[in-house]
Every structure is written in C-alpha cells, then in structure tokens.
N, C-alpha and C positions, 0 to 999 in steps of 0.2 A: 459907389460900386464901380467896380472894373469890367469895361467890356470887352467883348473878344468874339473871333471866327472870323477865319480868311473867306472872303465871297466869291477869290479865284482858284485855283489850282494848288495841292497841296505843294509846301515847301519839302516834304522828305521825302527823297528816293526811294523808289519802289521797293530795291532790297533793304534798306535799313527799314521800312516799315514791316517788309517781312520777316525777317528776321524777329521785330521786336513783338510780333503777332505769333510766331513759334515758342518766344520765351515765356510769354502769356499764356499759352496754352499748355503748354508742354511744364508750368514751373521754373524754379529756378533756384538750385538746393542752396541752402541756407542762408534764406533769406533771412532779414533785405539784405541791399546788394546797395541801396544811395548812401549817402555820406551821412556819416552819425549826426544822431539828431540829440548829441548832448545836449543842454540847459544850458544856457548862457545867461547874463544879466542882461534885461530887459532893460530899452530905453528909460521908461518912466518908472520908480518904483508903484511899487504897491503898497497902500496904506489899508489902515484900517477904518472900520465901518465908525460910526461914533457909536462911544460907548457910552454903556448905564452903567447899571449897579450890577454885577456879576455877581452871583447867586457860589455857591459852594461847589466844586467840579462842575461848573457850567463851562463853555467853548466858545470864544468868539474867532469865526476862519476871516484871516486877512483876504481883502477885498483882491479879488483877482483880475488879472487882465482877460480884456474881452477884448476878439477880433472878427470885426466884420471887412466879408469882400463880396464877390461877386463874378458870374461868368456870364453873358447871354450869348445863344449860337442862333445863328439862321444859315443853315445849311445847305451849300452847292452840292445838288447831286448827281453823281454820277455814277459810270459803268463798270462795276468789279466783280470779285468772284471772293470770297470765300468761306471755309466751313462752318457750319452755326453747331455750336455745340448745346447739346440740348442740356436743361435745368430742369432736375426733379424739385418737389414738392421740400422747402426749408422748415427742419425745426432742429436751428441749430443752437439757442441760449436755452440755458437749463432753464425750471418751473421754478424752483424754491427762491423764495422774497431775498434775503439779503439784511434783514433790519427790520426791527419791530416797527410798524406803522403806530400812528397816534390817531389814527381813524382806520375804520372801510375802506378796502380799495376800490380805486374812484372806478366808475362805470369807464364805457371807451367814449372817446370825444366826436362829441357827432357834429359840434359845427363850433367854429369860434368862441370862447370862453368869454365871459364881460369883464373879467379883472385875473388880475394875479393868485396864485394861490396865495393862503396862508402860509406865514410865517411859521417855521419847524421852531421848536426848545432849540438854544442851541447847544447841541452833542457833538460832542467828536465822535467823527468815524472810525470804526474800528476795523483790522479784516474781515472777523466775525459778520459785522453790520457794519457795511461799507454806507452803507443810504440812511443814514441817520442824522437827523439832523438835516435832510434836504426833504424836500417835497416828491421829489421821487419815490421815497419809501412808501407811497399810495398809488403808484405807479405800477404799470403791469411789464412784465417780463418781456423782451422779443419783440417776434412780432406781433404776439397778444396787446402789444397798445397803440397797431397801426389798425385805424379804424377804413374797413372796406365796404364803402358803400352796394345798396340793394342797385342789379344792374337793370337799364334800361338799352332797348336797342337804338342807337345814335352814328350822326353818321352812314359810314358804307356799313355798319355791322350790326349784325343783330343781334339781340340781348343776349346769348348764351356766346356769342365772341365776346362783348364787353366785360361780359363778366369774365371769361377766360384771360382779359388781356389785362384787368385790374389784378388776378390772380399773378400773374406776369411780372407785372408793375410792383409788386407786393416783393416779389424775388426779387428784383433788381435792388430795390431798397434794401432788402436784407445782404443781398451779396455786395453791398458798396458799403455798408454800413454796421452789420453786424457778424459777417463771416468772422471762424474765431482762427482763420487763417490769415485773411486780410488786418485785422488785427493784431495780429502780433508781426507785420511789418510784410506780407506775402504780398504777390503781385494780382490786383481784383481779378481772375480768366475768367470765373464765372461770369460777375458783372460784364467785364468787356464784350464777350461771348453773346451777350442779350444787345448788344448796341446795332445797328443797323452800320456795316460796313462801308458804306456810302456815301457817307458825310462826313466831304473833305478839312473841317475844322475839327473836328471832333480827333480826326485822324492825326490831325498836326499836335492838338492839346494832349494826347496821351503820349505821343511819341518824344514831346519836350518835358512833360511834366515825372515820367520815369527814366528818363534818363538824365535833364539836368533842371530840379524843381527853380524854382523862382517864383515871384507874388504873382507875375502872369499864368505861369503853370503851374499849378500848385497843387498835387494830388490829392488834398483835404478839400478842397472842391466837392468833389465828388465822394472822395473814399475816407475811411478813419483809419489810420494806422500809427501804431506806437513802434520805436525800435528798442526792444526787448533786450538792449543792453544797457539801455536807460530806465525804463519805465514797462511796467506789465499792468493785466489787470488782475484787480485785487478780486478774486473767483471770476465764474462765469458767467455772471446775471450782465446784463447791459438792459438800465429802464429805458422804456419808451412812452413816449405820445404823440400822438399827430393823427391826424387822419388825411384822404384823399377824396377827391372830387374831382368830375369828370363833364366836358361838355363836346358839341360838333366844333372843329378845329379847321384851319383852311382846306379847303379841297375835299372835305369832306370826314379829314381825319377825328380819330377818337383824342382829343388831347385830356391829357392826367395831371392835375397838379398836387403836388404832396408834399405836406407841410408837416415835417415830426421834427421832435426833439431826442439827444440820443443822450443817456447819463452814463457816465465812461469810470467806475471808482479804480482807482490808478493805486499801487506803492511803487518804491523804489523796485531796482533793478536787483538780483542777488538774493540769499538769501536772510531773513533777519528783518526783513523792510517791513516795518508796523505801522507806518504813517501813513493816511489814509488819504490824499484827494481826489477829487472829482474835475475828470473835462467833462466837459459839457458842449453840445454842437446841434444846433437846431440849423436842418436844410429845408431848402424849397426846391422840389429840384420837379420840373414841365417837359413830360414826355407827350409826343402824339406814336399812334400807332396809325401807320399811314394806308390809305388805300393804294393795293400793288397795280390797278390802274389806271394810278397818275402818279405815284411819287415810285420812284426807282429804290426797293429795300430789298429785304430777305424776309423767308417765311419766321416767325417767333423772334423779330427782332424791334426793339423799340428807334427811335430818332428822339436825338436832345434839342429841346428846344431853349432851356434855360437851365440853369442851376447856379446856387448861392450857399452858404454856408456864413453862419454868423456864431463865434466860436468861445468860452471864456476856459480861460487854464488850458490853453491846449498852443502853447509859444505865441508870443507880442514880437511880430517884423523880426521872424524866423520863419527862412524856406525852406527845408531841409528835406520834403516832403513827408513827416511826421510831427501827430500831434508832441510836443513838449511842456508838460507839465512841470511847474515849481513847487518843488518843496519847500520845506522848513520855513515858511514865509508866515507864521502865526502872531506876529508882532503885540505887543500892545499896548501902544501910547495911546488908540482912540480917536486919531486925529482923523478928519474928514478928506476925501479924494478929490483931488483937482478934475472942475467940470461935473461932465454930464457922468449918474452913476446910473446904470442899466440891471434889470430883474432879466434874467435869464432863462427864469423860468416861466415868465411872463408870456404869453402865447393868446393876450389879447388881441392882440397889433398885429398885421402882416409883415412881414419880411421886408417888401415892398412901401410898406407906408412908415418903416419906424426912423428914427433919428441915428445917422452915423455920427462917427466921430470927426473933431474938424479937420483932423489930418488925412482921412477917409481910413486910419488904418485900428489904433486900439484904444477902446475905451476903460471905463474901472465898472464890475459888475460888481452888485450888493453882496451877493452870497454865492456859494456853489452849493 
C-alpha cells in the first residue's frame, strides 16, 4: 500500500486551488480534459486460467490484471471558507438486471461473507447480458447492493444524525462511484462538494491527481472514470455489494467504514463494439463525520480518513487517471499465471488483511 497526506501546510497556491474548485463546481465542457487513457501493452501479459474440457459455445475470459494500491490521510486542519453544495437523494443506475441469473438474487450483505462465491458457467458476455458469466449477475443494481446499516446514536450524534449522515455516506459512495457523469470521464463536483474543505491533503491529492495523475495521485483512488473515447459502458446498470459499518471515532466523531465492490461491463469506444468486459474495483474507503466542537469542518461535509482501491481490468502501471480496460485478450493455450492468482470477487478477506502483489503493483485475477 501507498501512503500519503501532507501533516504541514498545503503545497498549492491558493488561486490554483481556487480556480480548480470553480472548475469542479461550475463543470468543464466536454469532458475529460486529462490525457487519453488509451490501452497500451501491459508489462506482464495475461494468461489464461488452466483449462478443462470446453463443453460446445462454452467461454473461457483470459485472466486479467488486477491492481492494488492504497491512500491513508490524517488530516491537518485548518481555517477556510467555502460553499457546500448541497446533494439531493441518488438514484442514478437504472433497475433492470442486465443478464439472466442462475440463481435468486442474493439478499444485501450484512456482514463478511465466509468464502467466495460460486463459480458462474462460463458465458460470454453479451451487450444484451453484460453480467453473464460473472457472479454479479445475483447482484443488485446501484445502490440497492450497498447495505445501510440500523442507526444507533454514537458519538457527539444521535441516532436520527447517524442515520442522516450514513444516508450522506451512502451519496458520497454513489457520486465517486457510480455518477453516470463521473463515469464517462466528468470531474466528481458532487463527491468533492460532500468533502470537508479543511483537509489540507485531501486538498493537495485532488488538486495533483486532476491535473497531472500519477500512482501517487491517482483519481481511481477514489473515483471510477472511463474516457469515452476509449471505453464506455456497455448499458446502464453498474453491480454492486458492500455494505458499511459504523463506530465512535477520535474526539468523538462518527467514523464510516465502507467496504463495496463495483462491476463496470465495459465495450469498445464507437460504434459496432460487441465485446464485452468487465472492470471490476472493490474500495474501502473511512470517512468520520466530525464534531464542529473540536474538529474545524462545514455543516453536511464528511473528512477522509482512509481510502484504497484494489482493481482488476481497469489498466496494470497506467496513470492516466482512467480506468483502462483490455480487449481482445481471450487467448487459449490454458497455460497457468505466474504467482499469486487472486478471486475478485472474493469479499471474504479485508482489504486490509489480504496479500499484495510482490512488486506492490499488479497481480493476475481468476476471472472477471
């Protein structure tokens, strides 16, 4: 994991932070505006899973790269001014499934799962039924598969704030994550908008990570964005699961932590793209909601305490600030991945407790 946050005084001048907090707010016509996040060849290739006996139109999807990284902040606060843009209530990913299931859809996840799902047949994705063929396809919609816990009052707050400020939390996840703005390469305002303006690292990581990304600033940190002259997604569903949980935090704050997984089914850019993949990005991302007396915020804004992102098909040591997904990578010789091979959709394990790669950067995931 990669750590980060300045404990002293922000490195950007005041006007270019303002300025880049007008462009956030205010848009920025046709977007994006960073450097194309073409596809390039990846260091390591990509192999295939080992094979059996392939059955008659059966599918086997070459093994994709997975990358994990990491951001933790502890944040210097200090004394600013500016406007908190208020966020109504999200329902912004369409209802309809995307792909026939081979089961029930699963109930919402109320605590740690004890194994992996099952094994999907494997199908190719279609645009039709992008989620075929993955375990998503038993997955709910949106933000129908972030699970919101029953509120208790904690903390400076009592039960009907916590519960307000898990509804909050709830936004913030969907505007970093599933805005069908921010995805297609937009700049997150709304997300931004929810952040407590105070926290001088938070200030510097947005300000480097939109204007020139890098593995340190890396807006898939935080945000999912594809650039739509590369990659789009294939309809409008985006699966989810995760849920969130909540305890008393220093000083008495409410801290949040939120653990989802996001299924991305991607084609080509243009028109005519039938080829189906899937990025895939499971975040942990540790908000408090602070008491205003002792930690210096604004009214309806959260503070980042931590965020991570562990990612597969979505670019291997590409910082471009967009996900990058490979095509045409269906190989099949059968031959097995050098190293450790990782389930993605595996949400046994913590974020926190699971095994990187030795380089700290991309590993080979089983399936998408």
């Amino acid at each position: 994991m990669n750590t980060g946050g300045d404990r002293g005084d922000s490195s950007v001048p005041d006007d270019v932070w303002e300025q880049f907090l007008r462009d956030s707010v205010e848009g920025v016509a046709d977007a994006p505006k960073e450097p194309s996040a073409r596809a390039r060849v990846v260091t390591d290739r990509l192999r295939n899973e080992p094979a059996g006996n392939d059955g008659w139109r059966t599918y086997t999807p070459a093994a994709p790269a997975r990358r994990r990284k990491g951001r933790y902040l502890v944040g210097l606060l200090a004394a600013a001014a500016l406007l908190v843009v208020a966020l109504d209530p999200w329902n912004m990913i369409g209802a309809s499934g995307g792909g026939a299931a081979s089961g029930p859809p699963l109930a919402q996840e109320s605590g740690r799962p004890t194994d992996a799902p099952p094994v999907e047949p494997a199908r190719r994705p279609t645009p039709a039924e992008p989620f075929r063929g993955s375990p998503a396809v038993r997955w709910a919609d949106g933000t129908a598969g972030i699970t919101v816990p029953d509120a208790r009052a904690t903390g400076w707050m009592s039960k009907a704030q916590v519960e307000k400020a898990l509804r909050q939390t709830r936004d913030f996840l969907v505007a970093t994550s599933l805005d069908p703005a921010v995805l297609r390469g937009g700049r997150p305002t709304q997300a931004i908008a929810l952040i407590n303006p105070h926290q001088k690292d938070v200030k510097d990581y947005l300000a480097a990570a939109f204007g020139t990304p890098t593995e340190e600033n890396d807006p898939l940190l935080l945000f999912s964005r594809f650039d739509t002259s590369y990659a789009r997604l294939a309809g409008d569903i985006v699966k989810t699961r995760g849920r969130m949980t909540f305890r008393e935090g220093d000083r008495g704050a409410l801290q949040v932590t939120t653990d989802v997984t996001y299924v991305y089914p991607v084609v080509r850019a243009g028109a005519g793209g039938d080829e189906v993949v899937r990025t895939i990005a499971r975040r942990e991302v540790v908000v408090n909601w602070d008491d205003p007396s002792k930690i210096i915020t604004e009214p309806g804004t959260l503070s980042l305490v931590s965020y991570k992102v562990d990612m597969t098909n979505g670019g291997c040591d590409t910082h471009t600030g967009y996900f990058t997904p490979e095509f045409g990578t269906r190989g099949s010789d059968g031959g097995s991945p050098d190293g450790e091979t990782v389930d993605p959709y595996n949400r046994s394990t913590s974020m926190s407790g699971g095994t990187a790669s030795p380089d700290g950067g991309c590993r080979t995931a089983s399936r998408s």
